[in-house]
C-alpha positions in Angstrom: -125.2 4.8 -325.8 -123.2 7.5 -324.6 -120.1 7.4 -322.8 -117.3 9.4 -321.2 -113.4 9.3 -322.2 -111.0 10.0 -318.8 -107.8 11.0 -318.6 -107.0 10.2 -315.1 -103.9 11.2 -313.0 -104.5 14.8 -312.9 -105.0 16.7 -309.3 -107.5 18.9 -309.3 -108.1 22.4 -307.8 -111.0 24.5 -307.4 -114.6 25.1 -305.9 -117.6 22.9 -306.4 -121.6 24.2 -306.1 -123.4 20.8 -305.1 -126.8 20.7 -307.0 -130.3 20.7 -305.3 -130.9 17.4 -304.0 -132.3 14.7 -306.3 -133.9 12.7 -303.7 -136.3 15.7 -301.9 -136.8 17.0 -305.6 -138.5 13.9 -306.5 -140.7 14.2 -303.2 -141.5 17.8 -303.4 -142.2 17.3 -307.0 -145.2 15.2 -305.7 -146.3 17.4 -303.5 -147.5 19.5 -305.8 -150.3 17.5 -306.7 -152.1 18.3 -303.1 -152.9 21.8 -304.3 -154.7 23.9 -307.1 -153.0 26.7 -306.0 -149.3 27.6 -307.2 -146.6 26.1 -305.8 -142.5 27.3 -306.7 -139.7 25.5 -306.5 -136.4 26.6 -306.4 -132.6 24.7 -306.5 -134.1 22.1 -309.1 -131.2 20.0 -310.8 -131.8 19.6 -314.0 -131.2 15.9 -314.0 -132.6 13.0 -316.0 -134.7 11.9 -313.2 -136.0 15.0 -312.3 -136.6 16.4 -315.9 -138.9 13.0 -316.5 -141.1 13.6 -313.3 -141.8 17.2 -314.2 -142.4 16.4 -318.2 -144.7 13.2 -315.9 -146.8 15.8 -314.0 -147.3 18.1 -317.2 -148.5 15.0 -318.8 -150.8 14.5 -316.2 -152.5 18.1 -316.2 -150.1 20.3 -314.3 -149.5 23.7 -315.6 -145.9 24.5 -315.5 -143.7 27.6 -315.8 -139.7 27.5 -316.1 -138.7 30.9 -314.5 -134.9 29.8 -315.2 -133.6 26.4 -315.4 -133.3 26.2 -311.7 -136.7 27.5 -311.1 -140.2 25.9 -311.4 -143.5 26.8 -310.8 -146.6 24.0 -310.7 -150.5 24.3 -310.4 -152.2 21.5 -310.1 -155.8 23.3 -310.7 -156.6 19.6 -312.4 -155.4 16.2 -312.9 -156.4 14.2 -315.9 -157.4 10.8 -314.0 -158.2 9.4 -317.4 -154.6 9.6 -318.6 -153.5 7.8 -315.6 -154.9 4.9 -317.3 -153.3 5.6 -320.9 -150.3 3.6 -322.4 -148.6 6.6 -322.2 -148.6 7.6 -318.5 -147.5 3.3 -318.2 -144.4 4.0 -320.0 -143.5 7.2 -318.6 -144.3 6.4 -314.6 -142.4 3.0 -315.0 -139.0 4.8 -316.5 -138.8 6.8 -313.0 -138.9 5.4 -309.5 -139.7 8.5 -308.1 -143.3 8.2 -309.6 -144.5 6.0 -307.1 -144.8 9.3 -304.7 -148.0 10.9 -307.2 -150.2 7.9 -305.7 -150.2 9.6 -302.2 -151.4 12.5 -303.0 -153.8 11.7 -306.2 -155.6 8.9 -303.1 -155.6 12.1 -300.8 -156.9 14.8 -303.4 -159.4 12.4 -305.6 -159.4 9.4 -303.9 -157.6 7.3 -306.2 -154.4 6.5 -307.7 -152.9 4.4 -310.3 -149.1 3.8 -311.1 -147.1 1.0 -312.9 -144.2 -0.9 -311.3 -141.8 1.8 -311.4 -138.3 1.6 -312.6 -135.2 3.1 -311.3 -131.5 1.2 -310.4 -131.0 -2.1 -310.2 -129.5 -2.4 -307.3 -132.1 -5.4 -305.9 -135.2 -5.7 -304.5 -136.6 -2.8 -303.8 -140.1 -3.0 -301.9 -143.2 -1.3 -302.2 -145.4 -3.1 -299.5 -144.7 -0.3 -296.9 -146.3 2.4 -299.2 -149.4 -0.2 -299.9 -149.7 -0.8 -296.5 -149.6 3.0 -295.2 -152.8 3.4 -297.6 -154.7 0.9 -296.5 -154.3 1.8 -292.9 -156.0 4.6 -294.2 -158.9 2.7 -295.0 -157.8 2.4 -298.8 -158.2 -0.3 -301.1 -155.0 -2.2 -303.0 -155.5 -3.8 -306.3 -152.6 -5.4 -308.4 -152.6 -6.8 -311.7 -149.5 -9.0 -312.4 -150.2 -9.2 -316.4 -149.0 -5.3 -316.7 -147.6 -5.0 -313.4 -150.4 -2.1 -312.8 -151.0 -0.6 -309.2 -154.5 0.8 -308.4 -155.1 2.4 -304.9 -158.6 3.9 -304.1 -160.2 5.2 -300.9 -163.9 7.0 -300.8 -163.8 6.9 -297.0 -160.1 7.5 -295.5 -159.7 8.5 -292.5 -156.3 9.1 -289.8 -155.1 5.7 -288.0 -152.5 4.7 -285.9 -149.8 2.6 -288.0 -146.3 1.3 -287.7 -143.9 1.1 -290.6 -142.4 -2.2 -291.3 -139.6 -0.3 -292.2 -138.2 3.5 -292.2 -138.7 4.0 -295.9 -137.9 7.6 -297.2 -140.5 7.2 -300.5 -143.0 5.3 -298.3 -143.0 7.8 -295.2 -143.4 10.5 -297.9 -146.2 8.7 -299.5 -147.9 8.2 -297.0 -148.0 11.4 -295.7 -149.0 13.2 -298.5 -151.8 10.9 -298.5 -152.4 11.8 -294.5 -152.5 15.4 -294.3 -155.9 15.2 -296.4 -157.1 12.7 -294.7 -160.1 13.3 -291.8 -158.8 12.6 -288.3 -155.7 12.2 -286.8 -152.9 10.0 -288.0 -150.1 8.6 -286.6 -146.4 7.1 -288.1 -144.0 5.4 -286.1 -140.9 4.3 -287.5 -141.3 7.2 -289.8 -137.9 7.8 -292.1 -136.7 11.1 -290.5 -133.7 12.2 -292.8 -133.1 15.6 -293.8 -135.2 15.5 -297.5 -138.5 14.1 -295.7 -138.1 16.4 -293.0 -137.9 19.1 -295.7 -141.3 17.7 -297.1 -143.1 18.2 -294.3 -142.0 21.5 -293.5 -143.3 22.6 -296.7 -146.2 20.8 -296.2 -146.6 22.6 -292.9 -146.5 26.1 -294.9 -149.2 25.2 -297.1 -151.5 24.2 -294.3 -150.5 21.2 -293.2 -151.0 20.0 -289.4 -147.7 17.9 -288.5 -145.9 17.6 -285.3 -142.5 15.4 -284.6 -140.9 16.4 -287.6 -137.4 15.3 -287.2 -138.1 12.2 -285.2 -139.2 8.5 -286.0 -143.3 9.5 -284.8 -145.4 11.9 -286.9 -148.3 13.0 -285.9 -150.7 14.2 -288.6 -154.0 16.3 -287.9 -155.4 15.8 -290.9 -157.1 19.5 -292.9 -159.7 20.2 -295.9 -157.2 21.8 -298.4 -153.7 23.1 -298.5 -152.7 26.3 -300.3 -149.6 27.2 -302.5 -146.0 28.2 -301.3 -142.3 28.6 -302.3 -139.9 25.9 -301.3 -136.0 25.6 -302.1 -134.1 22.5 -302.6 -131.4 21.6 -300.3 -128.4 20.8 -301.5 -127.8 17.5 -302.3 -125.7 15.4 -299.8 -124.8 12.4 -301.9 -123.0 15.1 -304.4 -121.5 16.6 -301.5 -119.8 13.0 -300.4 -118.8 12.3 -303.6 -116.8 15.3 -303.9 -115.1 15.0 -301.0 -113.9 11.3 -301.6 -113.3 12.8 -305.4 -110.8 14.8 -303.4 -109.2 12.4 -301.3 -108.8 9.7 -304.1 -107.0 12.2 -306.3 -105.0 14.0 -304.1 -106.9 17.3 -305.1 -107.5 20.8 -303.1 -111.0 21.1 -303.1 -113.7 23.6 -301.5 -117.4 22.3 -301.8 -119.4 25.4 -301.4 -123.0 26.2 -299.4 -123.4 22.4 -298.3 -125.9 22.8 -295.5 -123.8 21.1 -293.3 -125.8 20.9 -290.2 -128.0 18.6 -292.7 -125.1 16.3 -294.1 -125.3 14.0 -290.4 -122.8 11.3 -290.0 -121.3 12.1 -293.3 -118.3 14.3 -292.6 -117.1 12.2 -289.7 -117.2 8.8 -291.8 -115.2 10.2 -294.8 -112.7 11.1 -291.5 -112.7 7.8 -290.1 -110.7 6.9 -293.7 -108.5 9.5 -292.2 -109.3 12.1 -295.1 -109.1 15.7 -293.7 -112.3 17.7 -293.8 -112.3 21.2 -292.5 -115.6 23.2 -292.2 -115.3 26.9 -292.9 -119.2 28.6 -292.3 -121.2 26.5 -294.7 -118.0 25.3 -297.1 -116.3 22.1 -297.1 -112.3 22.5 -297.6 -110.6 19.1 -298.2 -107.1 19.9 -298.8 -104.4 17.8 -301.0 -103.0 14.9 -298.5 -100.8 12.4 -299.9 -102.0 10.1 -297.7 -105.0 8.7 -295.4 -105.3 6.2 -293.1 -108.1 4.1 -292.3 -109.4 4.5 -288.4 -109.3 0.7 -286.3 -112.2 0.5 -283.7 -111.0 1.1 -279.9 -110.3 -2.6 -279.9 -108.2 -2.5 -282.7 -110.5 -4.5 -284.9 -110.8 -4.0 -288.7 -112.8 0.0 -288.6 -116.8 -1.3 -290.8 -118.4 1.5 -293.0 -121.8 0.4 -293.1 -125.4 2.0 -294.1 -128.2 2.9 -292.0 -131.5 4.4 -291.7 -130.7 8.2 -290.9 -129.5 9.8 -288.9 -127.2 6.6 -289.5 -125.0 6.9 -293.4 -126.5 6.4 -296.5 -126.4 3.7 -298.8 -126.3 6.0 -301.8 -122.5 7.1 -300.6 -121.0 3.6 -300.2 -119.7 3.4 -303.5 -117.8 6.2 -302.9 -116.7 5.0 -299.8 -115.9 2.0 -300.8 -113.6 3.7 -303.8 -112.0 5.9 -301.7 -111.1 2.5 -299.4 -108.9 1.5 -302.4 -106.1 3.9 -302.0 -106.0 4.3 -298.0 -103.8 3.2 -295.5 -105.4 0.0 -293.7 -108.4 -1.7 -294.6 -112.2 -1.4 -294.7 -114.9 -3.8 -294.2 -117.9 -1.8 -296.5 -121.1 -3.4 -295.6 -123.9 -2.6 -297.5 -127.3 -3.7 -295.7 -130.0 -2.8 -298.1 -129.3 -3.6 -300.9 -127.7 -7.2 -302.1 -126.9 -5.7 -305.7 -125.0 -2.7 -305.1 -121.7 -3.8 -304.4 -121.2 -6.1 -307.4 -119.6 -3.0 -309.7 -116.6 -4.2 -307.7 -115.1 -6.1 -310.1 -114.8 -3.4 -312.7 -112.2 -1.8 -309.6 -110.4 -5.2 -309.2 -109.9 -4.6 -313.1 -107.9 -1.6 -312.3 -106.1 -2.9 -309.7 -107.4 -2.7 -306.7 -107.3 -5.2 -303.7 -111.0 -5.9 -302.9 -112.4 -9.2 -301.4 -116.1 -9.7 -302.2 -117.6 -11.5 -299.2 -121.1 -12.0 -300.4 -123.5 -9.8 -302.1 -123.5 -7.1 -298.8 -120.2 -7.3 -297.8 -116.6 -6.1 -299.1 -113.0 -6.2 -297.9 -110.8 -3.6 -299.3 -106.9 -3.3 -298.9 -105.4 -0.1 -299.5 -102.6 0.5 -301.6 -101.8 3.9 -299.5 -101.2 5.6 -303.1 -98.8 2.9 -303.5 -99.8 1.4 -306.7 -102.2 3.9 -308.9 -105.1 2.3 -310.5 -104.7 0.8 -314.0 -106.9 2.5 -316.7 -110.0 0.7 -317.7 -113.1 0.3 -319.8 -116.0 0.0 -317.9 -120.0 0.4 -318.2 -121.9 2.0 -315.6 -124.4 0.2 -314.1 -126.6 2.7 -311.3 -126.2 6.2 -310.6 -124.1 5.6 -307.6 -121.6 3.0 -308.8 -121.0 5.0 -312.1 -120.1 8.1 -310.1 -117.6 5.9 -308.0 -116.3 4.8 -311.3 -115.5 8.3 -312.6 -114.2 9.1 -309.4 -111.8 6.1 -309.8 -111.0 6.8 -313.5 -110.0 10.4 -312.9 -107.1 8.4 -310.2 -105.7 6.1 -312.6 -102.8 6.4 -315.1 -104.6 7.0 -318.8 -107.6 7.0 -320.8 -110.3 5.0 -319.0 -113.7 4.7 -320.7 -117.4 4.7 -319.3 -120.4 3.5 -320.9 -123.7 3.6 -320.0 -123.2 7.1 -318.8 -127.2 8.2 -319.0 -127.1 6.3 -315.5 -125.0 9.0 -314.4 -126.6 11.6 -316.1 -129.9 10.9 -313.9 -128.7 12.2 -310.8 -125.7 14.2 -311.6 -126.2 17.6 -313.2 -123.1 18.4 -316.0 -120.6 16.5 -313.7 -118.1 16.4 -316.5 -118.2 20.1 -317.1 -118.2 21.2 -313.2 -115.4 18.6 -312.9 -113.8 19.9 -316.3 -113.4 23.6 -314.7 -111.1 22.3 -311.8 -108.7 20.5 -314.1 -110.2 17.2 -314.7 -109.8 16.0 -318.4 -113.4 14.0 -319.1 -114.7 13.9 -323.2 -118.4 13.6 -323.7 -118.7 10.8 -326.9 -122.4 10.0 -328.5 
């Protein structure tokens, strides 16, 4: 198990290039399957998660080029159905959460799709009845067998429908319409997710043929087409690394530009991270957070305690409240951080109460924190990480304390942050790769 060493304390100075986004990576990844013809990718991060889907779809029968390690291109001329059913593609779809999104387009392209229970964080329970239920208003078929936890989807005779998401799931909304853009007639999603990366979907989806209207809102409209062709598609960059960098800044008192966010596409981001009272300053498409030795924490216009809490977009998302809640620790005031989607996310917390910090855990969703207004540093710690989000907010808090703080588990990291400790190392922070 690998792990990182920090020496914390240090401010940092510098400029920061946020990766491509892991989330639409995963998605666009997918997409490829809907075509024989080539499709290139550019911004890829080379990230664990990322790395496993691509090394997934070669497996499966894609042919793939690496034009730099950035840049990818994919042709899907077959697919190997057969080794959907192998031991092999089991152990490889379950290791990646992201490898639910193939079924969409294998049921749309061959009419049938297979996938394991796939893995990812554990951050709770993380359904998969909305992309089920997408398929078989289709006019697919659902099988399930609990022995292997084995997912079989198959559909001769699809055809558009009018459906209704039981909820705004980004990996279902993609799913299903990777499925629906093949598919005969004219289909219909309300409730559709709507954020930024699935927006960026069907746009691309839309250059290689696709019919889609209401991109950017809750209803989709999908006239469904024979065959789609190849294109070129870039990665945005990826807002969950933007957020972190700017509460990295905050928390350690650091003068920091983030560079090329895509702001218009970062939403209710900025203004949240200013609600802790943390000074953002937008210069064309950078992100300058200068050093402040202080922040303080908004109240509400009644003067109640100010709640951080996550949302379906264009509300904030749950990947950043880790940070936020981090960040919380050395403000002025306090936070209520309520994290709605997840009942597992929030229970890192007591690694940070470890170090020092004044947190109340209210349930599995809720946290109060009290700021120590840069009062009383954090204490050094060991710790292990224990999801890709909380084990970012963890190396943000270990490059704050006083000392050598320690980090196992770092792979969790690792699978949706590209060389943090190198970027991180070039602006002055002190972080030792071990194993």
């Amino acid at each position: 198990m690998s792990a990182f060493e920090i020496i914390g304390g240090a401010e940092l100075k510098g400029d920061l290039h946020p990766q491509g986004a892991k989330n639409e990576t995963l998605q666009i990844l997918c997409a490829v399957l809907l075509t024989p013809e080539k499709v290139t990718i550019k911004n890829i991060p080379s990230i664990v998660d990322v790395n496993k889907l691509i090394e997934l779809l070669g497996s499966m029968g894609v042919e793939i080029t690496r034009e730099s390690e950035s840049i990818c291109s994919f042709m899907a001329k077959t697919v190997n159905l057969d080794y959907l059913k192998s031991e092999e593609f089991k152990v490889k779809a379950a290791a990646l959460r992201g490898s639910i999104m193939v079924v969409g387009p294998l049921l749309a392209r061959y009419g049938v799709g297979y996938i394991p229970r796939p893995g990812g964080d554990k951050i709770g329970r993380r359904r998969l009845d909305t992309h089920f239920i997408g398929f078989q208003n289709l006019g697919a078929t659902f099988l399930y067998d609990p022995k292997d936890s084995f997912f079989e989807v198959r559909g001769d005779k699809l055809k558009g429908a009018y459906m209704l998401l039981d909820e705004a799931s980004v990996t279902g909304t993609a799913n299903i319409v990777m499925a629906a853009v093949l598919v005969p007639g004219t289909t219909t999603i309300f409730n559709a997710a709507c954020e930024p990366y699935l927006q960026q979907l069907c746009k691309m989806l839309v250059r290689m043929g696709a019919k889609i209207s209401g991109i950017g809102s809750n209803l989709l409209t999908i006239e469904g087409v024979t065959s789609l062709k190849g294109c070129e598609h870039t990665i945005l960059p990826d807002m969950i690394e933007v957020g972190s960098f700017i509460g990295l800044a905050a928390l350690t008192k650091s003068e920091i530009t983030i560079k090329n966010v895509s702001y218009n596409d970062l939403g209710i981001i900025p203004d949240s991270f200013r609600r802790l009272g943390i000074k953002i300053e937008r210069f064309g498409d950078d992100i300058y957070i200068p050093r402040q030795e202080n922040y303080e924490i908004e109240t509400f216009i009644d003067g109640s305690i100010m709640t951080i809490a996550d949302a379906t977009w264009p509300g904030l998302t749950p990947d950043l409240l880790s940070v936020f809640l981090v960040v919380a620790t050395q403000a002025k005031g306090s936070v209520l951080i309520h994290q709605k989607m997840f009942e597992s996310r929030l229970f890192f917390v007591d690694k940070l109460i470890d170090m020092g910090a004044q947190i109340i855990l209210c349930d599995p969703h809720r946290a109060v924190v009290i700021g120590h207004n840069h009062q009383l540093k954090l204490r050094a710690t060991n710790m292990v990480s224990p999801d890709i989000r909380a084990g970012v907010a963890l190396l943000i808090a270990a490059l704050s304390a006083e000392g050598k703080s320690t980090i196992q588990n770092i792979e969790q990291i690792d699978r949706g942050y590209q060389n943090i400790d190198k970027r991180l190392n070039a602006i002055g922070a002190n972080i030792i790769r071990k194993g």
